[in-house]
N, C-alpha and C positions, 0 to 999 in steps of 0.2 A: 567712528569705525568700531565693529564690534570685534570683540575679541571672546575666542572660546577656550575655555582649557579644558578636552575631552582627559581623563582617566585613560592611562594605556588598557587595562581589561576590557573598557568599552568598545576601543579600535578595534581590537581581537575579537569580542564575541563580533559585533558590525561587519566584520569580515566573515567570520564564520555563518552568519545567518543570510548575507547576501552568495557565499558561496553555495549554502544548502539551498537556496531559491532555486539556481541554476541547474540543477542536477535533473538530467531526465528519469520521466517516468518507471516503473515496474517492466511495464511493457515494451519500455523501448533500450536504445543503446548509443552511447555516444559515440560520434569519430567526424575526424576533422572539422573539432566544434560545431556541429550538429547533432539533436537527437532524433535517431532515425527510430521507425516502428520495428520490432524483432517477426522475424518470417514465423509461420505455424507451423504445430509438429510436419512432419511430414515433407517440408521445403528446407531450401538454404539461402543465403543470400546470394543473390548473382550478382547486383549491381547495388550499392550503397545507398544512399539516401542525399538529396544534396538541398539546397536551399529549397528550390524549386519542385523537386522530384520525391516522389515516397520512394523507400524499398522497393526493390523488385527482386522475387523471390520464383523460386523453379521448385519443381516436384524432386524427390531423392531418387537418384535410379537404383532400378533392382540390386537389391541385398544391401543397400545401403537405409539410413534409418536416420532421422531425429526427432526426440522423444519427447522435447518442451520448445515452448519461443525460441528462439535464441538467434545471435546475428551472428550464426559459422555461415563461411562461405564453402564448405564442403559436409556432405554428410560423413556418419560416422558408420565403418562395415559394417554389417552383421555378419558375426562371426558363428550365431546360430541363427539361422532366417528361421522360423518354426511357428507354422500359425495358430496355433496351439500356445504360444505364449503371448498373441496379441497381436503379430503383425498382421498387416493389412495391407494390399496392393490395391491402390485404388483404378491404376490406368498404369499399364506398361505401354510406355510410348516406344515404337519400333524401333526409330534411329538412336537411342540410350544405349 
């Protein structure tokens, strides 16, 4: 039978490196241990990510904004809509 005698700093980094394996992407975000894709500027999440399923993401309604990736499930007001600083309305959808 073999016998090992691992170094306690060994078990520690070994956890540590199999931890950092696990960590999702730049692009994405974890929840309920899954890494889901993060929605594009302009979207929010509406429905999470699950084994099976990607992200599903919606457009922001009027005067509302998101400005990088990211997995909110709500946009953020604008508190000055002005398009002169950038925004852009790509599609106002009537029922919003």
């Amino acid at each position: 039978m073999w016998h090992f005698k691992v170094p306690l700093w060994m078990a520690y980094l070994l956890l540590l490196f199999c931890g950092l394996a696990y960590s999702c992407g730049s692009a994405e975000y974890e929840i309920n241990g899954e890494c889901c894709p993060m929605c594009t500027p302009g979207t929010r999440v509406y429905k999470h990510c699950t084994e099976y399923t990607s992200t599903s993401c919606v457009p922001c309604i009027q005067k509302s904004f998101v400005d990088v990736p990211s997995s909110l499930s709500h946009c953020l007001p604008c508190i000055v809509c002005d398009p002169a600083m950038g925004l852009k309305t790509e599609r106002v959808h009537p029922h919003l």
